[in-house]
C-alpha positions in Angstrom: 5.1 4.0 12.5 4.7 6.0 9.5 1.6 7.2 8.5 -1.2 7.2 6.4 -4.3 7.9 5.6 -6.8 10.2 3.9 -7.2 13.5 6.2 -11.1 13.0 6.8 -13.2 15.6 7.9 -15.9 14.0 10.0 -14.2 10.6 8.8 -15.8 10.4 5.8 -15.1 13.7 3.2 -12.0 15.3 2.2 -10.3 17.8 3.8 -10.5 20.0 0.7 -11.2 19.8 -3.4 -9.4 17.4 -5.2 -6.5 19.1 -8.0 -7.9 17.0 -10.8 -10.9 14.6 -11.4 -11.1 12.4 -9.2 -14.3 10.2 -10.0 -13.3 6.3 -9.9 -15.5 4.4 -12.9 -16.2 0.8 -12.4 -14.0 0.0 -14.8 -10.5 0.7 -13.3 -9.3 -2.7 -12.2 -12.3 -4.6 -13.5 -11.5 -5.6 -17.8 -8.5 -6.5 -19.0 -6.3 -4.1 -21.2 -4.4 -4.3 -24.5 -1.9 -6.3 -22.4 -1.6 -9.3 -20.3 -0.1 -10.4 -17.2 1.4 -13.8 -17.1 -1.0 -14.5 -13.8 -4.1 -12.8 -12.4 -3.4 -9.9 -10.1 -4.2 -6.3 -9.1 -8.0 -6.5 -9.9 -10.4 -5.1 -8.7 -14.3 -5.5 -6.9 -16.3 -2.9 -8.0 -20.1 -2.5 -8.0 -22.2 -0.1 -10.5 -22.2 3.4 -10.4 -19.7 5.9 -9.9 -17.6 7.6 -6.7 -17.2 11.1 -7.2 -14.2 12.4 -4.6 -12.9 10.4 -2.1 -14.4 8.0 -0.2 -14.3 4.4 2.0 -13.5 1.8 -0.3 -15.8 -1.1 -1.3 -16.1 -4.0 0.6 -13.2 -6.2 -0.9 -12.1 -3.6 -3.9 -9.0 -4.3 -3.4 -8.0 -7.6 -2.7 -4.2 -7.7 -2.8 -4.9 -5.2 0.6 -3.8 -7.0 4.1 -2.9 -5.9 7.1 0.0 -6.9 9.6 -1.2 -7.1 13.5 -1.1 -8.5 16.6 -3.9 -10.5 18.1 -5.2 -10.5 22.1 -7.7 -12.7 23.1 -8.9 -12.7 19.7 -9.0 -9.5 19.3 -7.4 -7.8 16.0 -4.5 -5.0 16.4 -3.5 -3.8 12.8 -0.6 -1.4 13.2 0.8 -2.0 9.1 -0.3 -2.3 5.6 1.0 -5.0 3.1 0.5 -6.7 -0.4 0.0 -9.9 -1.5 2.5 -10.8 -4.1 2.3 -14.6 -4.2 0.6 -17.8 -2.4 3.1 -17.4 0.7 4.7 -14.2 0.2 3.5 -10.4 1.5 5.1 -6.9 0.8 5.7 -4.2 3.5 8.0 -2.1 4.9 11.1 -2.9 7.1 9.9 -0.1 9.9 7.3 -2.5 9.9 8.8 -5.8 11.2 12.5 -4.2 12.2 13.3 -5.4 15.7 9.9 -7.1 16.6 9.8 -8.8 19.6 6.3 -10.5 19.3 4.9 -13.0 16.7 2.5 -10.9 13.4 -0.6 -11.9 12.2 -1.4 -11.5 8.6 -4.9 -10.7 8.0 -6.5 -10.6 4.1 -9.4 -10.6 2.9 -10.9 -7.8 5.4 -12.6 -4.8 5.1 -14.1 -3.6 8.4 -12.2 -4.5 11.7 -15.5 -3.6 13.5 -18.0 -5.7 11.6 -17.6 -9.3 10.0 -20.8 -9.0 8.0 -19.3 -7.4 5.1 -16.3 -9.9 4.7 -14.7 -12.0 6.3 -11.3 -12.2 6.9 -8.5 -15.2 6.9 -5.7 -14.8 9.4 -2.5 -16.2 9.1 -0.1 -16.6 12.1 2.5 -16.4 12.7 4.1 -14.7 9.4 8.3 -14.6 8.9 9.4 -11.4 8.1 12.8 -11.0 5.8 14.1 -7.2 5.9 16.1 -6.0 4.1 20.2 -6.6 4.6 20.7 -2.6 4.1 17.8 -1.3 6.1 18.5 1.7 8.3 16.0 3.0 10.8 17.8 6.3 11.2 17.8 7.1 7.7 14.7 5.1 7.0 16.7 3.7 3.7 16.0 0.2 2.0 12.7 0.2 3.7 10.9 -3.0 2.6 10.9 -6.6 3.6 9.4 -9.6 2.5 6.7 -11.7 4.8 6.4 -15.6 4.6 3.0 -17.0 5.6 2.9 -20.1 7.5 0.3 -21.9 5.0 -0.4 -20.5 1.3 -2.9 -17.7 1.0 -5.9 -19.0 -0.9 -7.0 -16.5 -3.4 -10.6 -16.0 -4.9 -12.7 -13.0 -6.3 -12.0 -11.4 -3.0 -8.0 -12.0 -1.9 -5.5 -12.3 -4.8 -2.2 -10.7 -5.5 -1.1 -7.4 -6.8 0.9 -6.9 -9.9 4.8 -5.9 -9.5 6.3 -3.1 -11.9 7.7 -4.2 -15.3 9.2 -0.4 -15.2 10.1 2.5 -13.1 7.7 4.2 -11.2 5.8 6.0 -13.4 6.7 10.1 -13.8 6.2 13.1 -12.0 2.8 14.1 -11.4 1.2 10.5 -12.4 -2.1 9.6 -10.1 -1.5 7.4 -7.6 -3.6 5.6 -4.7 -2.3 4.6 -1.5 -5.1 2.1 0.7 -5.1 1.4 4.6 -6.6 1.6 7.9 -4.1 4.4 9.3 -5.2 7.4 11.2 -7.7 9.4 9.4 -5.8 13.1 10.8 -2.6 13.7 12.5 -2.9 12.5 16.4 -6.1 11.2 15.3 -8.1 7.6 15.3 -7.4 5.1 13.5 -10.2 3.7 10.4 -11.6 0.7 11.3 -12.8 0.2 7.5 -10.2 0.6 4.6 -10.2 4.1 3.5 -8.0 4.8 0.1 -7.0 8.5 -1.0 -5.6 9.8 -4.0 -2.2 11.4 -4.9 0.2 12.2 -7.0 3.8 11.9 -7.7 6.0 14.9 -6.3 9.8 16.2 -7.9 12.3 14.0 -5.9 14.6 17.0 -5.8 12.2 19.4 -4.2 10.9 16.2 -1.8 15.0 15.3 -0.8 15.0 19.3 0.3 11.8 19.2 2.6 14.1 15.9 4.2 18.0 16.4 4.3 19.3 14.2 7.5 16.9 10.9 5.1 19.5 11.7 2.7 16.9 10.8 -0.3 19.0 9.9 -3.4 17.9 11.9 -6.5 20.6 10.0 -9.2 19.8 6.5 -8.3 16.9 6.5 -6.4 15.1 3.9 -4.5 12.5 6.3 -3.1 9.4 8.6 -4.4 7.2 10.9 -3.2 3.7 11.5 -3.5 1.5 14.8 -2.1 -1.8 16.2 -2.5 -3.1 19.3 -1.0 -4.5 17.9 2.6 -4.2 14.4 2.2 -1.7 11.7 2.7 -1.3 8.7 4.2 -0.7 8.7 8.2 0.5 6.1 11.1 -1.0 2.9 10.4 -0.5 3.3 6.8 2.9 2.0 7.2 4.0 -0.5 4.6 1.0 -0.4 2.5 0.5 -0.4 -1.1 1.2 2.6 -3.1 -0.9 1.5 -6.2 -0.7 2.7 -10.2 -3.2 1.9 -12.2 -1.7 0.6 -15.9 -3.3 1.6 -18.6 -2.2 -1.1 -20.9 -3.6 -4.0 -18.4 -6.2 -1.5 -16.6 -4.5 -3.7 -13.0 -2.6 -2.2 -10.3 0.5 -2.0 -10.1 2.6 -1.7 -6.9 4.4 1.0 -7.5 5.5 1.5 -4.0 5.1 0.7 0.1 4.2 3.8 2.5 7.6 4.5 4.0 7.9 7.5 6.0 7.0 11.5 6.4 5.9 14.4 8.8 2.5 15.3 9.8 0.2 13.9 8.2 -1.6 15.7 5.0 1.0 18.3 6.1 3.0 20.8 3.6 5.7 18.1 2.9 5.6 15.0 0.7 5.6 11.5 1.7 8.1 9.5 1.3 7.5 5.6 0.0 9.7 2.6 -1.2 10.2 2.2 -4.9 9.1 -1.3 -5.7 10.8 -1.4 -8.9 14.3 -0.4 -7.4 14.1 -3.4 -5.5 12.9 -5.7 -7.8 16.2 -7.6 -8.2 16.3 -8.0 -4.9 12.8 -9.2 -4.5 13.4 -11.7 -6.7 16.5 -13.4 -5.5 14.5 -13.8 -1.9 11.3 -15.2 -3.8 13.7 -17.8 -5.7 11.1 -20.2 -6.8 7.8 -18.6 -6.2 5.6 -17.2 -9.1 5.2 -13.8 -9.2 2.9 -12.1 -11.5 3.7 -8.9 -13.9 2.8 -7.6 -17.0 3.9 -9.3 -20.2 
């Protein structure tokens, strides 16, 4: 599994400076902007005061966040990221849920895997992936899939869905946030409390050059990639939301799913699934469901 997260020193401060200001105010995700969504989505929780560099995210901040896992004697195993989208449908990659032998659990509405105190989460089991028809592991192309739930999800302050892109993703060098529970360094432990970390949008040429067998497609792309010096997502981080904030609705936006790369917070880009690229597709498999976007 691909990876993900924030390269932590000591599991809680970044390996290095951030490039550009990276202070979160309470008001990104919180009011609504100059324009509307048709339904409520990509929100967020956030309490007063300010956090200056990166840091573990609140209890609940972001509340399209779930995570795909298995369960042992009620025990929780995340291993992927995903999105809410709609009442009974998830976002994630097909890495994810490609040739899975054993029944997923989708969990929302958590925050800490170590502590119920702080939130409590719903499960629902067992989920029905749909991958996509073009998928290939070898080239890790067409990496996304859909996930039926067995029941609809019921949404509140705390679990609701993320906004889908309108628009390509947005340009080069745009800030971006990618949330998970992946590894916190390369060959390192996984978080058991959602961590976020901030990034940016690298040049798809340069980015298809650091990977030439994934044969990334610069003229019609269905991929991005994002960098920041010493962080990335890691393993774990697999599927999960790679998030834009809009400034005309001041809501995330999934921009795109945590798809592949090399070690992690390493010299390279990642590599994620462009949401918008898909959308077409997206919406013939959700024939019938609501989805919500900007209007």
């Amino acid at each position: 599994m691909r990876p993900t997260l924030l390269c932590l020193i000591a599991g809680l401060a970044f390996c290095s400076a951030l490039p550009w200001d990276d202070s979160n105010t309470d008001e990104e995700g919180t009011y609504m902007g100059s324009r509307a969504t048709n339904c409520k989505c990509g929100w967020a929780n956030k309490e007063s005061g300010r956090i200056v560099g990166g840091k573990l995210a609140r209890a609940n901040e972001y509340p399209h966040m779930a995570a795909l896992a298995k369960v042992y004697n009620r025990t929780v195993f995340p291993f992927c990221g995903a999105s809410i989208i709609a009442a009974r449908y998830l976002i994630t990659a097909a890495h994810c849920t490609y040739g899975q032998t054993f029944k997923m659990t989708a969990i929302v509405g958590e925050h800490d895997f170590a502590d119920d105190r702080e939130s409590k989460y719903t499960a629902y089991y067992p989920v029905t992936a749909i991958n996509h028809e073009l998928y290939d592991p070898k080239k890790i192309i067409n990496d996304i899939a859909l996930l039926i739930t067995d029941r609809p999800i019921t949404f509140s302050q705390y679990v609701g869905p993320i906004c889908l892109p309108v628009g390509p993703s947005p340009p080069e060098g745009s800030r971006i946030k990618v949330t998970g529970w992946g590894l916190t360094a390369h060959k390192g432990s996984p978080s058991n409390i959602l961590l976020k970390v901030p990034l940016q949008i690298a040049n798809l040429a340069k980015c298809s050059i650091a990977y030439p067998y994934n044969f990334i497609n610069v003229y019609r792309p269905t991929q991005f990639c994002s960098y920041a010096y010493r962080r990335d997502s890691c393993q774990g981080d697999s599927g999960g939301p790679v998030t834009w904030l809009d400034p005309e609705t001041n809501r995330y936006t999934l921009s795109g799913l945590v798809s592949f790369g090399r070690d992690c917070a390493g010299n390279d880009p990642g590599v994620n699934t462009d949401v918008y690229a898909f959308m077409p597709w997206i919406m013939n498999k959700m024939r019938g469901s609501n989805i919500c976007q900007k209007v």
